[in-house]
C-alpha positions as CSV (number, residue, x, y, z in Angstrom):
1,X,0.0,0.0,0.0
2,X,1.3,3.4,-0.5
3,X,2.1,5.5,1.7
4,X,-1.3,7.8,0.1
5,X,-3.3,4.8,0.5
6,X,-2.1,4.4,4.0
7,X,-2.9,7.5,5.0
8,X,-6.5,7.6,3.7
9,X,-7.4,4.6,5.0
10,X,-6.5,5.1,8.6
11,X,-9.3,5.3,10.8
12,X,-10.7,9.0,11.6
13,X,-12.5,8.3,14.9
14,X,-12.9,5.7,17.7
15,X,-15.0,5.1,20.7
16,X,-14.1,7.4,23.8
17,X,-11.6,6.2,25.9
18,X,-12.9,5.1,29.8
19,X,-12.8,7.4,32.4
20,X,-10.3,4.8,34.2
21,X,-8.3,4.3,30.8
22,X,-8.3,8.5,31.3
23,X,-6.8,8.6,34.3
24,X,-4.1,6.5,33.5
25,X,-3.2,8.3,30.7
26,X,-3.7,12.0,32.4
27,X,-0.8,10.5,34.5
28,X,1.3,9.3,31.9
29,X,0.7,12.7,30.0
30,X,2.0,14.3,33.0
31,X,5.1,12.6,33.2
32,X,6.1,13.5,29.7
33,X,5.5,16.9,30.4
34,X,7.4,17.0,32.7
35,X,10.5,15.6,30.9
36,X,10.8,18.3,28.9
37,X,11.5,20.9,32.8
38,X,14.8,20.9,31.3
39,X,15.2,21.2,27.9
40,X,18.3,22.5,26.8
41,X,16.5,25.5,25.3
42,X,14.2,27.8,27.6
43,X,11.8,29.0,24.9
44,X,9.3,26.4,25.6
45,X,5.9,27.7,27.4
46,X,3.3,25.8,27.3
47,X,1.7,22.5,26.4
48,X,-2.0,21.8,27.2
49,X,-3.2,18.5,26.1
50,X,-7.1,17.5,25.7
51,X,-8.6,14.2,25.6
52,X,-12.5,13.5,26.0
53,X,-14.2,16.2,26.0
54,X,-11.4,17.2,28.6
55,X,-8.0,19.2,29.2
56,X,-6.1,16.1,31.0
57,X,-2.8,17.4,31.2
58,X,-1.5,21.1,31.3
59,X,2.1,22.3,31.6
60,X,3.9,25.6,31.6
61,X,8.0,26.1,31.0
62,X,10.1,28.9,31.8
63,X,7.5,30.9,33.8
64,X,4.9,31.1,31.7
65,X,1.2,31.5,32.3
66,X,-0.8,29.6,30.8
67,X,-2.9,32.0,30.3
68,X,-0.8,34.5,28.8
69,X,-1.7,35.2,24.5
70,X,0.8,33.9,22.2
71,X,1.5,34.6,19.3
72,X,0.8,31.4,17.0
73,X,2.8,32.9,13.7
74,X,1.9,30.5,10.9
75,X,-0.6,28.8,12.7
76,X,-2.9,31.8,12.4
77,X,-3.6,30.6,8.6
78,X,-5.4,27.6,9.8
79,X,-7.9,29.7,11.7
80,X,-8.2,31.7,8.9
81,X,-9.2,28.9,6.2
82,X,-11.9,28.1,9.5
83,X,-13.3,31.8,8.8
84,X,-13.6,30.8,4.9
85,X,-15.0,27.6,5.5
86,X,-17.7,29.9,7.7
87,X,-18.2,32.7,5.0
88,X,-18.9,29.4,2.3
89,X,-21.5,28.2,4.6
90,X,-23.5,32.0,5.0
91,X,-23.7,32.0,1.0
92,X,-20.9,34.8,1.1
93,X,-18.2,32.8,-0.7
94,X,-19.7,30.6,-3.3
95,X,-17.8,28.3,-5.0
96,X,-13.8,27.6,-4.0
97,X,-13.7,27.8,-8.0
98,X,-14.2,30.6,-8.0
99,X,-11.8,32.8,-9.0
100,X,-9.9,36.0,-6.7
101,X,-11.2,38.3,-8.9
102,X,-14.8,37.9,-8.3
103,X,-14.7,38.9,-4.7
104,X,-11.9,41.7,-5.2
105,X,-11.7,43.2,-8.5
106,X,-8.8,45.0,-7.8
107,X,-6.7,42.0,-8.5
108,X,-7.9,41.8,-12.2
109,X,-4.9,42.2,-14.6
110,X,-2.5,40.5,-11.3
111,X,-1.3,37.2,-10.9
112,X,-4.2,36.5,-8.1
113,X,-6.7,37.5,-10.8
114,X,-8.1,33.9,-12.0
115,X,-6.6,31.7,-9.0
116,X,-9.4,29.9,-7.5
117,X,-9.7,29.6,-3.9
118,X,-9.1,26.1,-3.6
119,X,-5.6,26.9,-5.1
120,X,-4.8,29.7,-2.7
121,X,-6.1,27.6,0.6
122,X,-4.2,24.9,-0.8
123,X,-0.6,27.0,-1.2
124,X,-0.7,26.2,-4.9
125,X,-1.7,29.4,-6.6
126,X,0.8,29.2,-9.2
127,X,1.9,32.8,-7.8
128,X,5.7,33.5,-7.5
129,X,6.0,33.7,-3.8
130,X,7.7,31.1,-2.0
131,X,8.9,31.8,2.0
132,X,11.8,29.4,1.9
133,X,14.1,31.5,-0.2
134,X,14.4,35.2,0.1
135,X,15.2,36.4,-2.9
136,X,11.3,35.1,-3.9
137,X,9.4,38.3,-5.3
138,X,6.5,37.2,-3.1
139,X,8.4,36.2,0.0
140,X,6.9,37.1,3.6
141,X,9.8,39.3,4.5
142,X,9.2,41.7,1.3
143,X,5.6,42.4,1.9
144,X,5.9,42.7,5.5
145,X,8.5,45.3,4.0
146,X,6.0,46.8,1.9
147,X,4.3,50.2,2.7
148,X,1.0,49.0,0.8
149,X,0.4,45.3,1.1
150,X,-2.1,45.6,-1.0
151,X,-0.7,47.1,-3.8
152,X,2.7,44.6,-3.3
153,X,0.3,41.6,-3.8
154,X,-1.0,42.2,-6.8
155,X,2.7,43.3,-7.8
156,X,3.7,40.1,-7.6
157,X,4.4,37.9,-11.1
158,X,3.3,34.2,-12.0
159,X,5.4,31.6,-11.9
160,X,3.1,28.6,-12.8
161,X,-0.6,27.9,-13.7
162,X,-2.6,27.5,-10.8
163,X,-3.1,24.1,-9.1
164,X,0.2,22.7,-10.1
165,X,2.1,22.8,-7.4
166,X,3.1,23.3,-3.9
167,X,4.5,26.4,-2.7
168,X,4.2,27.5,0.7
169,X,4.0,31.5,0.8
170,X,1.7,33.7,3.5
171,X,0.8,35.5,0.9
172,X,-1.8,33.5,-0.3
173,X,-3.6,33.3,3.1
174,X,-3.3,36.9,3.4
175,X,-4.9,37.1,0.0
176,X,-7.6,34.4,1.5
177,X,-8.1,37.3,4.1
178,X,-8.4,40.2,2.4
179,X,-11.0,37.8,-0.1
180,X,-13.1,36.7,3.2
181,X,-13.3,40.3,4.4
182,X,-14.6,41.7,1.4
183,X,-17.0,38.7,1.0
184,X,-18.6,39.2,4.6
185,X,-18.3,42.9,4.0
186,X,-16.6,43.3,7.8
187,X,-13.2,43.5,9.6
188,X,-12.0,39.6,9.5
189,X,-11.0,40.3,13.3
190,X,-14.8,41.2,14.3
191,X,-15.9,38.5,11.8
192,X,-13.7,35.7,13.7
193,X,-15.2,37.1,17.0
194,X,-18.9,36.6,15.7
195,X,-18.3,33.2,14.2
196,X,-15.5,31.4,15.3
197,X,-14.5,33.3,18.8
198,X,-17.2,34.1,20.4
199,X,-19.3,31.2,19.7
200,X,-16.2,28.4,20.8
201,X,-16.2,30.8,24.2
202,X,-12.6,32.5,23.4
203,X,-12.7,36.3,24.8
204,X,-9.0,37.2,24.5
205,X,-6.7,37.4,21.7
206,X,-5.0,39.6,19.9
207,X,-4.5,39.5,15.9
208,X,-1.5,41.9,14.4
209,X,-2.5,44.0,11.5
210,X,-0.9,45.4,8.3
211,X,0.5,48.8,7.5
212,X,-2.5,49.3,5.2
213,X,-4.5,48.3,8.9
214,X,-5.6,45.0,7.7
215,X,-5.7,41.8,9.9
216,X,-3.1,39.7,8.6
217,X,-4.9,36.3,7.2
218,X,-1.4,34.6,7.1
219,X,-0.4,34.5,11.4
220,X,0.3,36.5,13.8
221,X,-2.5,35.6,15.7
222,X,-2.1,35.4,20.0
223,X,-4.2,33.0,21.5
224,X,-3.5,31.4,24.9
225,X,-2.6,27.3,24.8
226,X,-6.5,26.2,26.0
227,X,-7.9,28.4,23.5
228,X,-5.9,26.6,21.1
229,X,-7.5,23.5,22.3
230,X,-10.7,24.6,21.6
231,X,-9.9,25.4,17.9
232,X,-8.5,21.7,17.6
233,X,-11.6,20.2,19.2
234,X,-13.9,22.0,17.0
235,X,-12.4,20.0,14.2
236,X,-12.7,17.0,16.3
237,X,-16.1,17.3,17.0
238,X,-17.0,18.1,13.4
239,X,-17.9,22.3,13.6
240,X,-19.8,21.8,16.9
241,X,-19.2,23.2,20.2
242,X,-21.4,21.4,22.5
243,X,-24.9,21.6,20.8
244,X,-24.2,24.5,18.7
245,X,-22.9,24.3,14.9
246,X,-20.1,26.8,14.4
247,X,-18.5,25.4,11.3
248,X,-20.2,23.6,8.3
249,X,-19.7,19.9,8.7
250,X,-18.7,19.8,4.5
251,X,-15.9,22.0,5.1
252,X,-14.6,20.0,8.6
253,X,-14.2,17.1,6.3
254,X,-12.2,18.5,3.6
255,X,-10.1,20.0,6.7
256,X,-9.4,16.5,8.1
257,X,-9.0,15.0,5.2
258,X,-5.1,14.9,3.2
259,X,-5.4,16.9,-0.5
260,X,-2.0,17.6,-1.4
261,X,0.8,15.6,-1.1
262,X,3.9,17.7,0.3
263,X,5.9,14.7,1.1
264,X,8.6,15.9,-0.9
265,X,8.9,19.6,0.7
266,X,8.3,19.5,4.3
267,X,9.9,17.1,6.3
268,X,7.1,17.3,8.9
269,X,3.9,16.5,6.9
270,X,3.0,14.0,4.1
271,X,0.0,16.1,3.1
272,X,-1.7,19.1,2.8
273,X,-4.7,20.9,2.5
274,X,-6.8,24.4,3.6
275,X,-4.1,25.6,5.4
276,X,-3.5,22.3,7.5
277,X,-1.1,19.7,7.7
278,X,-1.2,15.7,7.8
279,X,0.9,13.1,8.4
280,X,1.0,9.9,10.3
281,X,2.5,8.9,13.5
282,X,3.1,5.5,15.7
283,X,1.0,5.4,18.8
284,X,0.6,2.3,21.1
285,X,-2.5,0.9,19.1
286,X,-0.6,1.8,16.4
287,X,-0.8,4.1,13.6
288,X,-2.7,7.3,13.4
289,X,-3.4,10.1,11.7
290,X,-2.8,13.8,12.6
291,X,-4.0,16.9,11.5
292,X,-1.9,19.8,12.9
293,X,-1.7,23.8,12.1
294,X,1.7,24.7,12.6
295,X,3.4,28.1,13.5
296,X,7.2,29.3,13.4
297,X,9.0,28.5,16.3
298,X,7.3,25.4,17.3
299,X,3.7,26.9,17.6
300,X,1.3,23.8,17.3
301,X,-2.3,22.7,17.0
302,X,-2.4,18.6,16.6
303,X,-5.4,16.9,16.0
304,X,-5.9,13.1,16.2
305,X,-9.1,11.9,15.6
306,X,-8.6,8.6,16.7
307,X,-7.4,8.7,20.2
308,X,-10.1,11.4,20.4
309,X,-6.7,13.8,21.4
310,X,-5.7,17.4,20.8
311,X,-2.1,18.9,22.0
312,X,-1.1,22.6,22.1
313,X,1.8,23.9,21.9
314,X,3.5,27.4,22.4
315,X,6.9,28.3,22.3
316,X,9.3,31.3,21.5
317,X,12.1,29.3,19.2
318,X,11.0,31.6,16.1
319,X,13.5,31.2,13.5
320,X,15.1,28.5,15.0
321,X,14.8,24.5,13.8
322,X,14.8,22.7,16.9
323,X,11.3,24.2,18.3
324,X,9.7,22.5,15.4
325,X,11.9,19.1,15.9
326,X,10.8,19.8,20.1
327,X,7.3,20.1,19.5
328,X,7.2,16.9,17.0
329,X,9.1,15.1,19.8
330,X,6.5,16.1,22.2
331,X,4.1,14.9,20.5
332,X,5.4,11.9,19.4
333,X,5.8,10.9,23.6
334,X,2.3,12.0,23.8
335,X,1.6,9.3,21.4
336,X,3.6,6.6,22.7
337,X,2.0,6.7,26.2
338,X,-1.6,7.7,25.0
């Protein structure tokens, strides 16, 4: 089988866990916690881990609180392809074929003009912009540069048609943003706190904004870890917090499920797909699928749907490779105890 088929064909959910079988495990979770007191690197703050309907286990590093906001970098595009899937199901986006152009016109004649949506939430726009090497003419560093955002994105040449391949770029879940605002016809923030916020009971945050003012679709979004957790089991429970619907079931499915294979580009994930990652890792029953957001720095969201488990993660190693190899190693003890 390959390693595709593999992944499809893991299960996505499986009966709840026993209270008893719980409490065992809340213990074992706490003693992988605290393994990582002393890591060599004191940029680790927080890891909240949820299991059940439950937080089971909570930790905090190098005097953190764990109610302080974070800021999530990259993983702040996952949230945003959440407020997409929640404008699709109000009637405000209407097709993700559809093209940029129809929801902003000022892209026509740009490289954004006749990307669909599902190419943009996908990272495969076709659009020169690629954050892993800086002399890209759409790379994160240049538009955060940029005195009009804006204006720099639809600056921006083509490289490829659309849908052809994998590129990873925040400028294409900024686009998303700007696209998503204009469709709802209000700030994205006060959007996300009608639709997504408010109704999953998160009351603080803080999102970072543009030079032209706009909320930035592509990260820099501070949540604190058990908000996090919140976002993660919304997936798990299929758009629902408690009895109310928050996200359309359609679009939790295509979340949770792998669409682009990025096996080749990111040593992390096997698959991709509306601004969230997949791969597969060993646990005790044995394989499983996981569904993560990721952020710079280590910044996590993992889902697993069938151990019924979600693990946050914050910490502060932006720009350096070992808080993404940390938090994959936390994870992976998660896993082998759960």
């Amino acid at each position: 089988m390959h390693r595709r088929d593999l992944l499809r064909a893991l299960p996505l959910f499986a009966c709840t866990p026993s209270l008893a079988t719980q409490s065992r495990a809340a213990d074992r979770f706490d003693d992988v916690l605290a393994g990582f007191d002393h890591d060599e690197h004191a940029d680790l703050r927080a890891v909240s881990v949820h299991r059940g309907r439950r937080r089971v286990a909570l930790r905090t590093y190098n005097g953190a609180r764990a109610d302080e906001l974070h800021d999530v970098r990259s993983a702040g595009k996952s949230i945003t392809s959440l407020l997409a899937g929640a404008a699709f199901d109000r009637g405000m986006l209407r097709d993700p074929a559809d093209p940029v152009q129809r929801y902003l016109p000022a892209a026509r004649g740009s490289a954004f003009a006749d990307v669909p949506l599902r190419d943009l939430l996908d990272m495969r726009s076709g659009v020169d912009a690629f954050d892993e090497d800086p002399a890209s003419p759409g790379s994160e560093d240049l538009m955060d540069a940029a005195p009009d955002p804006v204006a720099f994105a639809w600056s921006v040449p083509r490289a490829t048609a659309p849908g052809l391949h994998y590129r990873y770029n925040s400028l294409a879940a900024y686009v998303v943003g700007l696209v998503v605002q204009q469709a709802c016809g209000q700030d994205l923030e006060t959007f996300a706190r009608e639709v997504l916020f408010a109704p999953l009971g998160i009351t603080r945050w803080h999102w970072a904004r543009d030079a032209a003012g706009n909320v930035k679709g592509q990260g820099n979004l501070s949540l604190a870890v058990d908000d996090m957790l919140r976002i993660g089991r919304l997936l798990l429970d299929g758009g629902k917090h408690g009895h109310t619907r928050v996200i359309g079931r359609d679009w939790i499915d295509r979340t949770l499920q792998p669409a682009v294979d990025i096996a080749d580009a990111d040593p992390y994930a096997s698959h991709y797909g509306l601004y969230w990652y997949h791969t597969t890792h060993a646990a005790r029953g044995g394989p499983v699928r996981v569904t993560f957001a990721s952020g710079n720095g280590g910044n996590k969201i993992y889902v697993v749907p069938a151990l019924d488990l979600v693990v946050a993660i914050t910490s502060r190693a932006y720009g350096r490779g070992y808080g993404q190899r940390r938090s994959q190693a936390i994870l992976q003890a998660l896993l082998a105890v759960a």
